[in-house]
Backbone as numpy.savetxt, mean C-alpha at the origin, in Angstrom:
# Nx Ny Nz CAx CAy CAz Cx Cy Cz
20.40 8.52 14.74 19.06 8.03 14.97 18.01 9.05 14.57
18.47 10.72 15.10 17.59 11.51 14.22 16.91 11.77 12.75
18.00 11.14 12.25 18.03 11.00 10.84 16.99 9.70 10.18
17.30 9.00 10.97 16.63 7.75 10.51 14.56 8.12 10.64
14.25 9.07 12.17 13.20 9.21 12.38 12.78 10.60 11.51
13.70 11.12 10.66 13.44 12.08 9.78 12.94 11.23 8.60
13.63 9.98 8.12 13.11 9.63 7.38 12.03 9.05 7.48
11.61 8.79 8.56 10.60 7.80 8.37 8.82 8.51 8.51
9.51 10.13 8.55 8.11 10.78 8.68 7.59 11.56 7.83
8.22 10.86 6.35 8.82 11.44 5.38 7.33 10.80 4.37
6.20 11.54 4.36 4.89 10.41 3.50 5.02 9.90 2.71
6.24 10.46 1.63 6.81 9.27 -0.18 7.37 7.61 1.07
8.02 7.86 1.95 8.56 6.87 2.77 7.45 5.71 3.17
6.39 6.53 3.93 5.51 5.64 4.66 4.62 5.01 3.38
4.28 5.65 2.68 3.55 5.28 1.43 4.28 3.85 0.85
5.31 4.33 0.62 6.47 3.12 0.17 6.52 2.06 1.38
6.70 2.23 2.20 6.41 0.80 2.97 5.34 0.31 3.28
4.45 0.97 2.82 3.20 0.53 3.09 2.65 -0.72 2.37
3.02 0.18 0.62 2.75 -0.50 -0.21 3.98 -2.25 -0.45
5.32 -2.00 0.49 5.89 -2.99 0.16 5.29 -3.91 1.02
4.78 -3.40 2.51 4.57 -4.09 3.22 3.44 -5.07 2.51
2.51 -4.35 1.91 1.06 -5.16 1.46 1.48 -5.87 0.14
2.58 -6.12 -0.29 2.92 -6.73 -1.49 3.80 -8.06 -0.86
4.29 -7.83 0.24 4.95 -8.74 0.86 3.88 -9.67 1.49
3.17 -9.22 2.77 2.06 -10.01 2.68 0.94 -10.99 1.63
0.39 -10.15 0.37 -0.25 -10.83 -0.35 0.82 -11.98 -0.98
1.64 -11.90 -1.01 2.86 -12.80 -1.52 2.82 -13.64 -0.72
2.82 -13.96 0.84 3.18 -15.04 1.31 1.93 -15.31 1.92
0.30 -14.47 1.58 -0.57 -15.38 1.79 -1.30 -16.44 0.52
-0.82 -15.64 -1.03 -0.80 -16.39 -2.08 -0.10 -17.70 -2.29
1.10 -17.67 -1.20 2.15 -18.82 -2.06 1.60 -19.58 -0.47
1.77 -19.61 0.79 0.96 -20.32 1.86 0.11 -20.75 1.91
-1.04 -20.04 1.95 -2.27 -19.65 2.72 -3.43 -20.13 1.77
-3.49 -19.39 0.68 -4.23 -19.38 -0.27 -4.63 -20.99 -0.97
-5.64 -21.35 -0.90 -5.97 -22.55 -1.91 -5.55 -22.32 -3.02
-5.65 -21.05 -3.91 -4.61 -20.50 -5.33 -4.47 -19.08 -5.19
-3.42 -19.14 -6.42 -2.14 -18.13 -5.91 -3.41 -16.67 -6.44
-2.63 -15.40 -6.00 -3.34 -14.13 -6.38 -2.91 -13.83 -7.62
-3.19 -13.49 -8.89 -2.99 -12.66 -9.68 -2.19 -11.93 -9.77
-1.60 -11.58 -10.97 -0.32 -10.40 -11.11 -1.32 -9.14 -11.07
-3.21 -8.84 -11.73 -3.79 -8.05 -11.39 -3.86 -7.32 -9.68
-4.46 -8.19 -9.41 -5.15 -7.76 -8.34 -3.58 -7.44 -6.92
-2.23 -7.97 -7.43 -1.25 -7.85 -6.71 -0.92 -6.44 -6.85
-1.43 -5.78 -8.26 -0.68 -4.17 -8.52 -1.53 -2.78 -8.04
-2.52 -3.48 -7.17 -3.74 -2.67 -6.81 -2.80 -1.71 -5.80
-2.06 -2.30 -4.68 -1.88 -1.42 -3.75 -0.78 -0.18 -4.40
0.14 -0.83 -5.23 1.10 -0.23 -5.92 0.45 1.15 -7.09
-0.50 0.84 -7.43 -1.39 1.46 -7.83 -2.19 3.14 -7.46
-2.59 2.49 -5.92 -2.68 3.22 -5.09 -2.07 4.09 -4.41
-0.37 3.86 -4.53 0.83 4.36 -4.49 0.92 5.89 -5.22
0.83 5.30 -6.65 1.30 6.00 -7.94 0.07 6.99 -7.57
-1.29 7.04 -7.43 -1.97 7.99 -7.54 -2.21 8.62 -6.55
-1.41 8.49 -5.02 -1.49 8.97 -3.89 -0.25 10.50 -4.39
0.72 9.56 -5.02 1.81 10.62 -5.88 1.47 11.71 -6.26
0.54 11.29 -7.04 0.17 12.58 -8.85 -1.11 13.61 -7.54
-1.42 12.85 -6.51 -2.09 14.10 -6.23 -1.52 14.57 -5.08
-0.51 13.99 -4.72 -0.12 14.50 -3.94 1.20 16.09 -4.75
1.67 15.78 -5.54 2.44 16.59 -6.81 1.30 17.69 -7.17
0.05 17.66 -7.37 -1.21 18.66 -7.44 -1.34 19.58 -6.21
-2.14 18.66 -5.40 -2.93 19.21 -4.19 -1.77 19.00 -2.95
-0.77 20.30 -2.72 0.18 19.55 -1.70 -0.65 20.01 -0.34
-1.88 20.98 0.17 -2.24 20.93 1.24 -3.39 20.89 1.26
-4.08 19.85 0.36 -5.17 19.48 0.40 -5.14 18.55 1.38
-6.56 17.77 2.13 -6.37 17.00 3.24 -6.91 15.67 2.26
-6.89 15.93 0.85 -6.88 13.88 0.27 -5.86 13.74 0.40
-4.75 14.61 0.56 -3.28 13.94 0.21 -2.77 14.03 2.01
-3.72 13.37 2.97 -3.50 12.94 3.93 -2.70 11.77 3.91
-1.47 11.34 4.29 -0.68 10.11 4.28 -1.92 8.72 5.02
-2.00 9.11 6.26 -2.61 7.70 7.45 -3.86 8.00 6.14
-4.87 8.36 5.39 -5.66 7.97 4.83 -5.33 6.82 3.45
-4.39 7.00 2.62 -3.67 6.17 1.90 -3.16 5.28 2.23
-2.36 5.49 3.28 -1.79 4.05 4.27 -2.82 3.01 4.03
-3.73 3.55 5.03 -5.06 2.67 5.00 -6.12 1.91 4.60
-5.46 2.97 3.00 -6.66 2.72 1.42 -5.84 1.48 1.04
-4.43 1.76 1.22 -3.22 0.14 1.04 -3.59 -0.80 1.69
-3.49 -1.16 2.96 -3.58 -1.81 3.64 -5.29 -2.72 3.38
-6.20 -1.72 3.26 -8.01 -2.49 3.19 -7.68 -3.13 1.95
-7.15 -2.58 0.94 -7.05 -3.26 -0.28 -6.55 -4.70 -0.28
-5.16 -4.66 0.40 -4.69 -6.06 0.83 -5.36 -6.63 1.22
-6.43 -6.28 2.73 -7.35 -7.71 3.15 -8.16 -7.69 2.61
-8.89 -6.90 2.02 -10.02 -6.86 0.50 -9.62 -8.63 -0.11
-8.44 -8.21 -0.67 -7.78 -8.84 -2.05 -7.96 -9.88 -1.43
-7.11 -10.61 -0.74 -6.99 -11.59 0.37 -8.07 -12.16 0.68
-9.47 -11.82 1.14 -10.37 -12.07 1.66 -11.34 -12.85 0.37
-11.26 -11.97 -0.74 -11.99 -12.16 -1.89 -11.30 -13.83 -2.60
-9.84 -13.87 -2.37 -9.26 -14.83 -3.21 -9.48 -16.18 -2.35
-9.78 -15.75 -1.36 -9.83 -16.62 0.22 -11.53 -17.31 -0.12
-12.29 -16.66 -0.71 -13.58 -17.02 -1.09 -13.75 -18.13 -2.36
């Protein structure tokens, strides 16, 4: 069980579920929810956000942009951003 909570405090980890989490969601509020479906654009935003949380995080390793809970978060607004906008 230690192992498991090693991984999970692991920021490439949380980043990664973050971003699956918000790809999973926009997915089943596109194919549900949505009057029409989201875009293959606007679906690669959080994934996006991923990749460049990476490259600076690979730069700046104790800089405080490459705060994890701030990226989490930049994922997550993006999703109800996206959502909200397609919802309009």
């Amino acid at each position: 069980m230690s192992n498991l909570k090693k991984l999970l405090k692991s920021p490439h980890i949380q980043i990664a579920l973050a971003s699956g989490i918000s790809i999973i969601v926009m997915a089943y509020f596109s194919k549900r929810i949505l009057p029409k479906q989201i875009g293959y654009l606007p679906t690669a935003i959080p994934p996006f956000l991923m990749a460049i949380y990476e490259a600076f995080l690979a730069r700046h390793k104790n800089n405080r942009i490459c705060t994890t809970w701030y990226w989490v978060a930049a994922i997550f607004i993006s999703t109800a951003l996206i959502i909200v906008l397609h919802w309009i």
